[in-house]
PyMOL CGO cylinders between C-alpha atoms (Angstrom):
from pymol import cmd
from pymol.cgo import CYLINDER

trace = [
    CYLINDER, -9.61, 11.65, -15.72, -5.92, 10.82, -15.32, 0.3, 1, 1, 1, 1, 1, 1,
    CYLINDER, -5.92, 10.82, -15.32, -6.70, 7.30, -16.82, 0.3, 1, 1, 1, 1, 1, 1,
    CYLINDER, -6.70, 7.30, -16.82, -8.11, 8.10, -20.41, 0.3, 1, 1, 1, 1, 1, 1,
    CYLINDER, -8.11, 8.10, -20.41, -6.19, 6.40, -22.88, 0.3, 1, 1, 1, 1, 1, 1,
    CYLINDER, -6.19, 6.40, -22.88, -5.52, 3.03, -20.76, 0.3, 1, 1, 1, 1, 1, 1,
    CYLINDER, -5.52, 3.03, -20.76, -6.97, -0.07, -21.17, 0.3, 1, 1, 1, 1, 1, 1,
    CYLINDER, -6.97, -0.07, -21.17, -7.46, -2.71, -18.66, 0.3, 1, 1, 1, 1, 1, 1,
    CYLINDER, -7.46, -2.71, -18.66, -8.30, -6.38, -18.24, 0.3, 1, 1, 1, 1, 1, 1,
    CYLINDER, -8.30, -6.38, -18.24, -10.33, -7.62, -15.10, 0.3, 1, 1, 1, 1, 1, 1,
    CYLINDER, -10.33, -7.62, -15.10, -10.73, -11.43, -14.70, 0.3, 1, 1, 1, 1, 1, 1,
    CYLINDER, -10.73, -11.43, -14.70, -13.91, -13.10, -13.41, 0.3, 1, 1, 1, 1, 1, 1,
    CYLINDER, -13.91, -13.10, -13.41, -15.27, -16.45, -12.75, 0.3, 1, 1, 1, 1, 1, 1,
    CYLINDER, -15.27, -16.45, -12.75, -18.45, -17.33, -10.63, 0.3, 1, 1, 1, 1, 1, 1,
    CYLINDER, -18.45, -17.33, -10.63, -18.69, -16.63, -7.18, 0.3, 1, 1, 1, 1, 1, 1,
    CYLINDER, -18.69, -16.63, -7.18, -16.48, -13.51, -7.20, 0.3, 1, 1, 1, 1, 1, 1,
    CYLINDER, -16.48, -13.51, -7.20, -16.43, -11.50, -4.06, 0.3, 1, 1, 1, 1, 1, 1,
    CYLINDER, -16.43, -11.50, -4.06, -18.73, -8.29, -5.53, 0.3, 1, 1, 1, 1, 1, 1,
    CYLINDER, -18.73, -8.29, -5.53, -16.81, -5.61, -4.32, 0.3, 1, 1, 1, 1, 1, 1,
    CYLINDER, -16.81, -5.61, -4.32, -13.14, -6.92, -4.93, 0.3, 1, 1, 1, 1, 1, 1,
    CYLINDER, -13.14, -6.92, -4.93, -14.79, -6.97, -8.35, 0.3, 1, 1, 1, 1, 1, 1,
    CYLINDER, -14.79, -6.97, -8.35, -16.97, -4.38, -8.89, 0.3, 1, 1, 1, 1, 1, 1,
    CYLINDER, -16.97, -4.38, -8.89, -15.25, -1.51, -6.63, 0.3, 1, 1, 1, 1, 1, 1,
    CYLINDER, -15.25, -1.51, -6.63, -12.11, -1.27, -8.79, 0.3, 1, 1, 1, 1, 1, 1,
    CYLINDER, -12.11, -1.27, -8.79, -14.03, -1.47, -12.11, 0.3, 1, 1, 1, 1, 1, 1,
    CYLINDER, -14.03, -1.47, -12.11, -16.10, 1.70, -10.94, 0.3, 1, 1, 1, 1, 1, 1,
    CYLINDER, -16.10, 1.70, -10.94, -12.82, 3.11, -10.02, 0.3, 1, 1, 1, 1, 1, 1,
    CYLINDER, -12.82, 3.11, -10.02, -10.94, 2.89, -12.82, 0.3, 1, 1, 1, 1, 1, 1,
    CYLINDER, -10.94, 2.89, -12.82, -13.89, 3.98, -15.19, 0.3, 1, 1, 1, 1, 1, 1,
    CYLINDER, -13.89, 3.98, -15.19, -14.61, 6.96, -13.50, 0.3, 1, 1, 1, 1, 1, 1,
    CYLINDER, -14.61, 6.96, -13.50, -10.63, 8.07, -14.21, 0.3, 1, 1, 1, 1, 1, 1,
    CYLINDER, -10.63, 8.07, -14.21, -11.86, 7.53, -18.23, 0.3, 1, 1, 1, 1, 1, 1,
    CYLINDER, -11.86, 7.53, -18.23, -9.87, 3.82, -18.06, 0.3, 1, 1, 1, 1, 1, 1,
    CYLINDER, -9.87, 3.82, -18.06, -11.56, 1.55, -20.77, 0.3, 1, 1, 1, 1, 1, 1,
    CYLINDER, -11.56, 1.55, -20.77, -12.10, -1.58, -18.29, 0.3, 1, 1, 1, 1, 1, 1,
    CYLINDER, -12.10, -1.58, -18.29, -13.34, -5.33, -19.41, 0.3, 1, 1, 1, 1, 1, 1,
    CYLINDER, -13.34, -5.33, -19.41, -14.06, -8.17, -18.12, 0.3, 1, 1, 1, 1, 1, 1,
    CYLINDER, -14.06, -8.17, -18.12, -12.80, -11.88, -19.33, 0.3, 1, 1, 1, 1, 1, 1,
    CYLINDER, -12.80, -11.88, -19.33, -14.06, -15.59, -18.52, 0.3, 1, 1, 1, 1, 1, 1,
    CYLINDER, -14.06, -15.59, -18.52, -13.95, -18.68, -19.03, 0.3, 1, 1, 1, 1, 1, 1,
    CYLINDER, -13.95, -18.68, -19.03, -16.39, -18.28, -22.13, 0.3, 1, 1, 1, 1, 1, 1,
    CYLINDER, -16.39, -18.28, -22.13, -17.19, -14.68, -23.57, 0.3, 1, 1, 1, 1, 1, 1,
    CYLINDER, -17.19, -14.68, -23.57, -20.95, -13.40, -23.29, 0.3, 1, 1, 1, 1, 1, 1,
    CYLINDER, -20.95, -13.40, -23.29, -21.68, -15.29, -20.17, 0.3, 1, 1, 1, 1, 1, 1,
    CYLINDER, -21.68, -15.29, -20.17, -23.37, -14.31, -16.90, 0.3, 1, 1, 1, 1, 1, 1,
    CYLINDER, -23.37, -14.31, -16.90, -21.21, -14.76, -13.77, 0.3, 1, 1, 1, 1, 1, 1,
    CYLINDER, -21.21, -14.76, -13.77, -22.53, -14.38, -10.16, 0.3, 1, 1, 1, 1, 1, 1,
    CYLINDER, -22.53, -14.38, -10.16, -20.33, -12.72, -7.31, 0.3, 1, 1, 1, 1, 1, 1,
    CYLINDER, -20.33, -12.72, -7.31, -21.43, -14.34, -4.06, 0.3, 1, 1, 1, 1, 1, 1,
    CYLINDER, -21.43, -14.34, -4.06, -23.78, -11.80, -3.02, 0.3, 1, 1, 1, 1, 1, 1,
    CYLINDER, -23.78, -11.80, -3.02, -25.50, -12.48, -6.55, 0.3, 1, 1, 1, 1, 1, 1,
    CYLINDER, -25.50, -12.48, -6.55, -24.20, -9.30, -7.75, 0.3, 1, 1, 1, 1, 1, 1,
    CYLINDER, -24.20, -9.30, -7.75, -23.54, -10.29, -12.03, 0.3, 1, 1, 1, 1, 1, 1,
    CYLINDER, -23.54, -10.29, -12.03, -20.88, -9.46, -14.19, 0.3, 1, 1, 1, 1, 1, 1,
    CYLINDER, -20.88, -9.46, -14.19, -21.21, -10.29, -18.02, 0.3, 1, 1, 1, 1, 1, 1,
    CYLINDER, -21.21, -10.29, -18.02, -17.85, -11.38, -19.88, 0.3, 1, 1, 1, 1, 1, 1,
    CYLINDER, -17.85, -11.38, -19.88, -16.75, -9.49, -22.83, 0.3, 1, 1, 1, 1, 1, 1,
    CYLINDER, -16.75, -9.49, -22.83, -14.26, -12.32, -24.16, 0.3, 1, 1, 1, 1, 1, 1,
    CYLINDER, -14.26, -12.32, -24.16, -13.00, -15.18, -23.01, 0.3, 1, 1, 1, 1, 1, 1,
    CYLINDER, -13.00, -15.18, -23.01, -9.73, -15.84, -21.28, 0.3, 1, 1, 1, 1, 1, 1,
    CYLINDER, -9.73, -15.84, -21.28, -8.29, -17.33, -24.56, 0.3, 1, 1, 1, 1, 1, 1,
    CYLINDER, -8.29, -17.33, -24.56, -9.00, -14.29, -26.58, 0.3, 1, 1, 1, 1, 1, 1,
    CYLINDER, -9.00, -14.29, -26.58, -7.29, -11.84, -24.41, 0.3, 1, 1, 1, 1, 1, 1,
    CYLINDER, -7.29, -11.84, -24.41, -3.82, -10.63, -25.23, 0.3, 1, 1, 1, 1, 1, 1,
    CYLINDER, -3.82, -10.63, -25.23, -1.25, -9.05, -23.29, 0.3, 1, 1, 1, 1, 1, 1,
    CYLINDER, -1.25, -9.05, -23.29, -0.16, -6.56, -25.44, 0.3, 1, 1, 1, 1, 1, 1,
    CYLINDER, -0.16, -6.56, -25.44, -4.00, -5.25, -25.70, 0.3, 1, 1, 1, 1, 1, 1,
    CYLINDER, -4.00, -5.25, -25.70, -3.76, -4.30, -22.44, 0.3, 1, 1, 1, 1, 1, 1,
    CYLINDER, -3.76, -4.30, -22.44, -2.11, -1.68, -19.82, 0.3, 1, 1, 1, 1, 1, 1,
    CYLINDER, -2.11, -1.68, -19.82, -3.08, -3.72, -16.69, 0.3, 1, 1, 1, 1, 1, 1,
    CYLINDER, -3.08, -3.72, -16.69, -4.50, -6.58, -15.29, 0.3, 1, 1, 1, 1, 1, 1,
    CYLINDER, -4.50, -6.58, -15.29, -7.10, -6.97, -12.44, 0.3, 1, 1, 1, 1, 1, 1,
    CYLINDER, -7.10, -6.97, -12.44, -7.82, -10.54, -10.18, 0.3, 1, 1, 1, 1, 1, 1,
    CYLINDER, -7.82, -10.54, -10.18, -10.53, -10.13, -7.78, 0.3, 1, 1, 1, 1, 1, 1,
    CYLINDER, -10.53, -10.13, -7.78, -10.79, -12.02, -4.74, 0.3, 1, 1, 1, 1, 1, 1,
    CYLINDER, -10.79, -12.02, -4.74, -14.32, -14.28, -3.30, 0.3, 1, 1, 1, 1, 1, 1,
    CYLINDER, -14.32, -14.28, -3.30, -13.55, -18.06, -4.71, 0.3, 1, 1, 1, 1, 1, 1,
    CYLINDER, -13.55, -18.06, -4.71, -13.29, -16.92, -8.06, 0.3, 1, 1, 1, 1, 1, 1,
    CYLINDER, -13.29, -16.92, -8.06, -9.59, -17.50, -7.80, 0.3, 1, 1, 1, 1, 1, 1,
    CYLINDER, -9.59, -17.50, -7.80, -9.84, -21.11, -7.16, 0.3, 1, 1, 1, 1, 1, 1,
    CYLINDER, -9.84, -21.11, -7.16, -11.46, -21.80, -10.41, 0.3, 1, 1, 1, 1, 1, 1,
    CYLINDER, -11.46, -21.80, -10.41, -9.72, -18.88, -12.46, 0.3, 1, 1, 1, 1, 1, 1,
    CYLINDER, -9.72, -18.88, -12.46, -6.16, -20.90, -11.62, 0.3, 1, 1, 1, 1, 1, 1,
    CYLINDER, -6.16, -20.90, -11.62, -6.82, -23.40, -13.38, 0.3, 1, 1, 1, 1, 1, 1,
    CYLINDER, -6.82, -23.40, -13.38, -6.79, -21.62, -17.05, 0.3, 1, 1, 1, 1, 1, 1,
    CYLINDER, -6.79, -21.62, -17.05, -3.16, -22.13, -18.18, 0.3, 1, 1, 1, 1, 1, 1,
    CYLINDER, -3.16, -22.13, -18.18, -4.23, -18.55, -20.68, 0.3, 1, 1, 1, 1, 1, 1,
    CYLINDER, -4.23, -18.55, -20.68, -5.01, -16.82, -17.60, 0.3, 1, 1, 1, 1, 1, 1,
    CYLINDER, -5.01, -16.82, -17.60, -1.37, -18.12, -15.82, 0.3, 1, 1, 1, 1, 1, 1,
    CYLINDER, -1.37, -18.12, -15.82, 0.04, -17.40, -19.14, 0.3, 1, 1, 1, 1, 1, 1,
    CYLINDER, 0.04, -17.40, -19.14, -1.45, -14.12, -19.63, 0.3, 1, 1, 1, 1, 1, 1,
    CYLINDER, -1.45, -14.12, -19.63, -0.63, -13.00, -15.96, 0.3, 1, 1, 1, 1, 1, 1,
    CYLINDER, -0.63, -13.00, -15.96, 3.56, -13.97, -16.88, 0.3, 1, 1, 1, 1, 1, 1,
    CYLINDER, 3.56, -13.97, -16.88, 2.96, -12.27, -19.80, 0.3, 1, 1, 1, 1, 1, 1,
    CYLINDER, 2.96, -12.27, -19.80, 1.90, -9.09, -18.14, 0.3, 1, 1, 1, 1, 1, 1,
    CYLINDER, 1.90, -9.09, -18.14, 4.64, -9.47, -15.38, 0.3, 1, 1, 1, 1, 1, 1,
    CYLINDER, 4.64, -9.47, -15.38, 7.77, -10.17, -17.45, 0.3, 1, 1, 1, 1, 1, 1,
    CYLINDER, 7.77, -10.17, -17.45, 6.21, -6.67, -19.72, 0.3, 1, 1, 1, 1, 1, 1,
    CYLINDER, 6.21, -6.67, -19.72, 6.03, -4.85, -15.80, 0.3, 1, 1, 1, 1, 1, 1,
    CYLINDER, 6.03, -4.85, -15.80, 2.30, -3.93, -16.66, 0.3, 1, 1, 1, 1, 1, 1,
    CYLINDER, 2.30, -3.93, -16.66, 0.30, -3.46, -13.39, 0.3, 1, 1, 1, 1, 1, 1,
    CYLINDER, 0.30, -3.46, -13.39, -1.35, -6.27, -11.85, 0.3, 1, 1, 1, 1, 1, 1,
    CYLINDER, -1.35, -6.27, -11.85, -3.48, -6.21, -9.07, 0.3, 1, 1, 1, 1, 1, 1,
    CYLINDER, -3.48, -6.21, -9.07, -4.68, -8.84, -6.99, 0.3, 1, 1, 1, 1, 1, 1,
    CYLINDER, -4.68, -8.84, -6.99, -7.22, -9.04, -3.80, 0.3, 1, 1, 1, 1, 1, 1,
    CYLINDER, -7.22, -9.04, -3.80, -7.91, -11.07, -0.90, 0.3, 1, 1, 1, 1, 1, 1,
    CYLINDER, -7.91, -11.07, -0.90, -7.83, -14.77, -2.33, 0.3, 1, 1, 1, 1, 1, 1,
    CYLINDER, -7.83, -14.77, -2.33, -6.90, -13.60, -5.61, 0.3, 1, 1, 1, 1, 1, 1,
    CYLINDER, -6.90, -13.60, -5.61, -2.93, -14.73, -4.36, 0.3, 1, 1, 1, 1, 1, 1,
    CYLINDER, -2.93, -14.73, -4.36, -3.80, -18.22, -5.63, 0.3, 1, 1, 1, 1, 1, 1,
    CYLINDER, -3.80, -18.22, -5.63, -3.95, -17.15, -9.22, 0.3, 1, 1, 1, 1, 1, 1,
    CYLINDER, -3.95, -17.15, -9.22, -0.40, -15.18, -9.24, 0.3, 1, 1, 1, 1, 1, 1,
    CYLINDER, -0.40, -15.18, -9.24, 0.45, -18.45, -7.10, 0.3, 1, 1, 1, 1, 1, 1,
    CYLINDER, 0.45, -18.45, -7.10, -0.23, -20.80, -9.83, 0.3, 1, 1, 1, 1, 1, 1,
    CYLINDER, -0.23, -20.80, -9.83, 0.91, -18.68, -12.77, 0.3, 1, 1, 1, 1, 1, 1,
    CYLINDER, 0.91, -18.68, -12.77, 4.47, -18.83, -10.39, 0.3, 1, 1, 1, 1, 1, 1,
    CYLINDER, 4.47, -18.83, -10.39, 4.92, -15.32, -10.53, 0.3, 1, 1, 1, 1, 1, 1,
    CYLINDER, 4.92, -15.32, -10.53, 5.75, -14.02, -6.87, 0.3, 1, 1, 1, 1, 1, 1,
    CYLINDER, 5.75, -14.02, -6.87, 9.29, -15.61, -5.62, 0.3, 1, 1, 1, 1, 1, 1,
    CYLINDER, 9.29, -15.61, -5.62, 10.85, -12.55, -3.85, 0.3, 1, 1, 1, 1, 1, 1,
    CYLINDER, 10.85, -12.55, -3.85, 8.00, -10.33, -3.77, 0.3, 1, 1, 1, 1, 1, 1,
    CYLINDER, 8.00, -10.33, -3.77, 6.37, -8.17, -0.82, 0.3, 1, 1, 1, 1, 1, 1,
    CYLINDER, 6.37, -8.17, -0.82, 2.23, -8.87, -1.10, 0.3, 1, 1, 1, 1, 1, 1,
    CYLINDER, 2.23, -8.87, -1.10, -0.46, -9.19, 0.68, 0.3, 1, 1, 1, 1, 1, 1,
    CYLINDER, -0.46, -9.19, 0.68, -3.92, -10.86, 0.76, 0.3, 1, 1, 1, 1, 1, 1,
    CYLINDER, -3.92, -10.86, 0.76, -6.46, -12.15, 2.59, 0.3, 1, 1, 1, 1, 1, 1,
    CYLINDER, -6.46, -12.15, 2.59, -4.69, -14.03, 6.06, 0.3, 1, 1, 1, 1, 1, 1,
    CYLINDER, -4.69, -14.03, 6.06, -6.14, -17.05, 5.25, 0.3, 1, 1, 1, 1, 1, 1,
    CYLINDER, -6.14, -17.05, 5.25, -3.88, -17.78, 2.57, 0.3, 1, 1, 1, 1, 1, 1,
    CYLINDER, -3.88, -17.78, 2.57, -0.58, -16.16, 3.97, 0.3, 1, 1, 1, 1, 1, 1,
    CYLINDER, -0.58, -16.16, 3.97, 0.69, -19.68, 4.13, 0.3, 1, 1, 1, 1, 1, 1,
    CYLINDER, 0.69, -19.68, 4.13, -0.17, -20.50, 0.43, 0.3, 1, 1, 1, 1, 1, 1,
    CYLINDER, -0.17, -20.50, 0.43, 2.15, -16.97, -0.83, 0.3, 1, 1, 1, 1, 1, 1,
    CYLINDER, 2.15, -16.97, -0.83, 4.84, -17.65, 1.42, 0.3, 1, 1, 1, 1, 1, 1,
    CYLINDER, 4.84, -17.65, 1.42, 5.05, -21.03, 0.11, 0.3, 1, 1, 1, 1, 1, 1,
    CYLINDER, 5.05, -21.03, 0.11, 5.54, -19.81, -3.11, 0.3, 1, 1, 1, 1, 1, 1,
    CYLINDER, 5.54, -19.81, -3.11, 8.16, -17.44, -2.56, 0.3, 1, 1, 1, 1, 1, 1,
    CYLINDER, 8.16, -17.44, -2.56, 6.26, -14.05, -1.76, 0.3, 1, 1, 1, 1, 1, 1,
    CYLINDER, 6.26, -14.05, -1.76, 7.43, -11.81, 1.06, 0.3, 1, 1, 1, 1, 1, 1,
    CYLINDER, 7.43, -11.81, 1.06, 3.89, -11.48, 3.00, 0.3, 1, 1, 1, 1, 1, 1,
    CYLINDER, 3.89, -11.48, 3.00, 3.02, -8.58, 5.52, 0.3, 1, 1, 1, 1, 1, 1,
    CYLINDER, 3.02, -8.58, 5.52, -0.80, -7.75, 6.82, 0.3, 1, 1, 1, 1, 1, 1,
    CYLINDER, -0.80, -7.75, 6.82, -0.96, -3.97, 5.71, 0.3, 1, 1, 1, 1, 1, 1,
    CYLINDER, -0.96, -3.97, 5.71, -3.92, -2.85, 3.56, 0.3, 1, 1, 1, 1, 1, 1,
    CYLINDER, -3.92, -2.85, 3.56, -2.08, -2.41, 0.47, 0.3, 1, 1, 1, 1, 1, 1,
    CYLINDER, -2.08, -2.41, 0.47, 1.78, -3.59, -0.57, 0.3, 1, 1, 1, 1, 1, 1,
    CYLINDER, 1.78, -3.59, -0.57, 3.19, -2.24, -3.80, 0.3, 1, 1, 1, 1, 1, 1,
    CYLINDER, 3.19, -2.24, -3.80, 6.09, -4.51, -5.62, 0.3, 1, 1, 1, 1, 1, 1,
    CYLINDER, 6.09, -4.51, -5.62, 6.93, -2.46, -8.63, 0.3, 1, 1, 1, 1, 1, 1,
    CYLINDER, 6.93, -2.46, -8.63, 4.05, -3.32, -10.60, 0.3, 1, 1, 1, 1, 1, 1,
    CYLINDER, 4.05, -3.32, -10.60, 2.21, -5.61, -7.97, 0.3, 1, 1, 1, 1, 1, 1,
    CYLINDER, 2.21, -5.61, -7.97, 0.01, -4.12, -6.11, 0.3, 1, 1, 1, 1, 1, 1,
    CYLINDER, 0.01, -4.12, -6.11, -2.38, -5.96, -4.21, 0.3, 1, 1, 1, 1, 1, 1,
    CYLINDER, -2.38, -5.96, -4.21, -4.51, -6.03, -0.90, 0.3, 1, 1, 1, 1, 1, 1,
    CYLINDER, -4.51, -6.03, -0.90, -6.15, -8.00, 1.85, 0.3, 1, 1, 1, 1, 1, 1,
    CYLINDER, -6.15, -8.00, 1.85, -10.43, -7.64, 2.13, 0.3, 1, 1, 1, 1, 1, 1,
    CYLINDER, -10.43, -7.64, 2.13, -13.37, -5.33, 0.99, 0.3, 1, 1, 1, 1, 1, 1,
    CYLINDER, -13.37, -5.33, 0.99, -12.50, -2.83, 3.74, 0.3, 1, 1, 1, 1, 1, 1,
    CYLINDER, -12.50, -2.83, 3.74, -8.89, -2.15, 1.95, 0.3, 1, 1, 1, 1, 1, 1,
    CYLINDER, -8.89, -2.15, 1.95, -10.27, -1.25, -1.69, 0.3, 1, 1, 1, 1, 1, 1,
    CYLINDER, -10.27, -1.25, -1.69, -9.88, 2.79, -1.22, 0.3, 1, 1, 1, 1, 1, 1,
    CYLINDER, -9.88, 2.79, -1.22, -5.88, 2.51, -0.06, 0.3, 1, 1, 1, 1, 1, 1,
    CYLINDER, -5.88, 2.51, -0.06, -6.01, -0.47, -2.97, 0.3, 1, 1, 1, 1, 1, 1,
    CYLINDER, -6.01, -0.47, -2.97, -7.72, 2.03, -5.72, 0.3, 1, 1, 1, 1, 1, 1,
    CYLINDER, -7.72, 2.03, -5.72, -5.89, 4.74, -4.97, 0.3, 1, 1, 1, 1, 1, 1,
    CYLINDER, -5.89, 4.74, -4.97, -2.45, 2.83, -5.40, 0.3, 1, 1, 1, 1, 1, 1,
    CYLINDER, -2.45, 2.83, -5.40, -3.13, 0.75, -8.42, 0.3, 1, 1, 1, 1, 1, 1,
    CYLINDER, -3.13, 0.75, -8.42, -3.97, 4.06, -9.72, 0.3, 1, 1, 1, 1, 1, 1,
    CYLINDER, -3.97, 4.06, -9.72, -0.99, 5.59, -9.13, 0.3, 1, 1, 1, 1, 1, 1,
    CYLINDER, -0.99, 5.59, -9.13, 1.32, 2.95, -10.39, 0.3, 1, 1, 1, 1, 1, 1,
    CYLINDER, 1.32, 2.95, -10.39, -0.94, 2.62, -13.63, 0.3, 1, 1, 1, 1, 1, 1,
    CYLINDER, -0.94, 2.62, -13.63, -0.69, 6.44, -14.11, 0.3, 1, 1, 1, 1, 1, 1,
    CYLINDER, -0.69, 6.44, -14.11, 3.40, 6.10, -13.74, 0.3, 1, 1, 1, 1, 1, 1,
    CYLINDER, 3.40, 6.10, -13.74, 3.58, 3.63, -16.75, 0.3, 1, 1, 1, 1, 1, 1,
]
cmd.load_cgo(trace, "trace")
C-alpha cells in the first residue's frame, strides 16, 4: 500500500464519464490513499453518464490546497460545468504553483484550460479538444499517458491502467 499516508482530492460534477471517475478512485484506495470527492455543494448525489453516482463529501469552496497531496479531474462533460467554479480554477493554481500532482482525463483539459495553468506543457486528452490545449499554450501529443512534472494526464477510458499506474508513481515520488 505504497499510498498510505496521502490524501487526495477528486472533483465531480454531473454527468461525469464513470470510469475516468470511478477507475482512479478504486485505484488509489486500494494503495491505502485517503480519496474524496468535492462539488459544487457537499452531500449531493451526482450522476456519471452511464448513471453510475458519486456522493460529494464537501463542496468546492471548502476544499483547501494544503489539505491535500493531489488533485484528480475526471473527464465525461463534467469539465464543462466544473470550469466555471473560480475555487476549483483557484484551487487547481494552487496545487500547481505547490507542484502537487494533478491529473486530468479526456475532456478534463478544459478545467486546467480555464484555471490557465498549461502554457508550455506536454499533455494529452481526449482529440476532440486538442485544439482547445494548444490554444492555451499546452504542448499536445496523442499517447495514452504524458507526464509534465506533476501533470499527468490521459486521453479515454481505454488509457486509465498506463494513467493509474503513472499518477501513482509521481504521487509516490513527492
Amino acid at each position: 500500500m505504497q499510498l498510505t499516508g496521502k490524501k487526495i482530492i477528486s472533483l465531480v460534477h454531473h454527468d461525469f464519464e464513470d470510469l475516468e471517475l470511478w477507475y482512479p478512485i478504486l485505484r488509489l484506495r486500494e494503495e491505502g490513499a485517503v480519496v474524496e470527492l468535492a462539488g459544487e455543494e457537499a452531500d449531493v448525489k451526482y450522476v456519471g453518464k452511464y448513471g453510475v453516482p458519486a456522493e460529494s463529501d464537501l463542496a468546492y469552496s471548502d476544499v483547501r490546497a494544503e489539505d491535500y497531496d493531489a488533485i484528480l479531474v475526471p473527464g465525461g462533460w463534467a469539465p464543462d460545468k466544473i470550469r466555471r467554479f473560480p475555487e476549483v480554477l483557484s484551487l487547481l493554481q494552487e496545487m500547481d504553483k505547490a507542484q502537487k500532482p494533478i491529473g486530468q482525463i479526456c475532456h478534463a483539459g478544459w478545467v486546467l484550460i480555464s484555471a490557465k495553468i498549461l502554457k508550455g506543457k506536454k499533455v494529452t486528452s481526449t482529440p476532440g479538444i486538442k485544439d482547445d490545449m494548444e490554444n492555451a499554450g499546452a504542448i499536445w501529443s496523442d499517447e495514452p499517458v504524458v507526464t509534465d512534472g506533476h501533470l499527468v494526464s490521459s486521453r479515454r477510458p481505454p488509457d486509465l491502467p498506463d494513467y493509474l499506474r503513472e499518477f501513482i508513481r509521481v504521487l509516490t515520488n513527492k
